[in-house]
N, C-alpha and C positions, 0 to 999 in steps of 0.2 A: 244494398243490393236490391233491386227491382225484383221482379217478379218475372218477368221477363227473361232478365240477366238468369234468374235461379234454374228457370227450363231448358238454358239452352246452355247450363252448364257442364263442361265436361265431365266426363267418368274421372279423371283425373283430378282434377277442381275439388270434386265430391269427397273424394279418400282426403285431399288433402285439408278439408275443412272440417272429415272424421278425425282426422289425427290431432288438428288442432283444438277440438271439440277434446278428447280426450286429456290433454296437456292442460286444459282450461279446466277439467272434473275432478283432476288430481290437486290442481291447485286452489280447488273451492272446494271441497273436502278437510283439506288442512287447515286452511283457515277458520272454516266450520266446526270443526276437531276442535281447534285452538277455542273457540267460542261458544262450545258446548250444546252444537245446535247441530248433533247427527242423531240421526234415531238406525238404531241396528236392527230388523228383525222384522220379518214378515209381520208377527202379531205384533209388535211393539209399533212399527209403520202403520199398522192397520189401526189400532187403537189411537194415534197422535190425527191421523185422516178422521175417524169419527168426531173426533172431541173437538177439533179446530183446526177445517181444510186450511183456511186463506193464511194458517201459520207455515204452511209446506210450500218451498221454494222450487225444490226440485225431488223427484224420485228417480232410483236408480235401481233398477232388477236386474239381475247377473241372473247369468242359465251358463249352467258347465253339463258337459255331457253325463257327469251320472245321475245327475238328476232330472234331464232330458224325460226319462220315463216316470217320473212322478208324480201321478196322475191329482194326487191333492195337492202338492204346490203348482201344476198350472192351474189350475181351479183356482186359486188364491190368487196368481198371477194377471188372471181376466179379472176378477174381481177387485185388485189393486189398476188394473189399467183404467179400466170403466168409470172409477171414480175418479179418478186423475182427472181423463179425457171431460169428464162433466164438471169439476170442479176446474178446472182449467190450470190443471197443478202441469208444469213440465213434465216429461218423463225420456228416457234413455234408458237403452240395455248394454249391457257389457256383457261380453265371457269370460272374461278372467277372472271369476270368482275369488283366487287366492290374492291375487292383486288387487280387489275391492275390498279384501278384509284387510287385506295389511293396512291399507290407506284408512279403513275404518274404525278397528279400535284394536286394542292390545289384550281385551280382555278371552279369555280362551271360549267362552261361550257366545261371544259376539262371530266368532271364526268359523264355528259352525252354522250359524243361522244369517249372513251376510248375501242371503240372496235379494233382500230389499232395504235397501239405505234411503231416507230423507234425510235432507239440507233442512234446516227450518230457520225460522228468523227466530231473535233470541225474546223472550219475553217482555223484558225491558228496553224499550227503545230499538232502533236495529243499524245492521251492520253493512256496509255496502262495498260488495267484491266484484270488480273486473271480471274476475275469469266467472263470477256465475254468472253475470250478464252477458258475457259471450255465450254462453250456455245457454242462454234463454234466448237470445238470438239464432242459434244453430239450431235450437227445437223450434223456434217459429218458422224461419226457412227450408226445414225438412217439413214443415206438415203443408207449407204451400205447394209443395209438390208429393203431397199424398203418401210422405214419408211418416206414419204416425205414432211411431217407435224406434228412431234412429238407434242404429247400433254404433258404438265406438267404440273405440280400443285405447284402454290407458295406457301410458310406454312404461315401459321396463323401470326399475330402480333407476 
């Protein structure tokens, strides 16, 4: 898709290439899961981004309404963005926080703190997924039209 084509794409176009953005995060999540390459956790994200950005494929920050007013996790939130946007890591937001933790791990402490999920490549050698390169596709088409935090919606079970 041009650049061109991206501007003079319908509102309609756009939801539907959220949705399918979505369908793609769930399915490179899993695969990701399966290959031990999620990091769960505002601090645990934030420590993997210091140590070694060019290993983080993708980031994913969920905001659900009650945490809306918490003024140190948006703090955190601009602080994980900024670095992205300079290291040139992807990034997405979701609101379905419960539906970003099921997809992300099983462990009951990961459920509470699932407001920052990485994708990472795996240490040894790496692994190459369809749906996260549609992903990284939809994050470079959203930022040529000054989308710099797309939002998506993963679909239901």
């Amino acid at each position: 898709m041009t650049l061109e084509e991206v501007l003079i794409q319908k509102p309609a176009e756009r939801i539907q290439s959220a949705q399918s953005a979505g369908k793609s995060l769930q399915e490179a999540m899993v695969t990701a899961k399966d290959n031990d390459c999620l990091t769960v956790g505002v601090y645990e994200s934030a420590k993997v981004m210091n140590l070694d950005p060019d290993s983080v494929s993708l980031c994913v920050l969920a905001v659900d309404e009650e945490f809306g007013c918490d003024v140190a996790l948006q703090i955190h939130f601009t602080l994980i963005q900024s670095f992205c946007f300079d290291n040139d890591i992807s990034i997405v937001r979701v609101s379905d926080m419960q539906r970003l933790a099921e997809l992300a791990g099983d462990k009951a402490e990961q459920l509470e703190d699932a407001h920052c999920v990485l994708i990472t490549n795996p240490a040894e050698g790496s692994w190459v997924d369809a749906a996260l390169e549609k992903l990284q596709l939809f994050c470079e088409e959203s930022r040529r039209v000054s989308d710099w935090l797309p939002e998506i919606s993963l679909p239901a079970r």
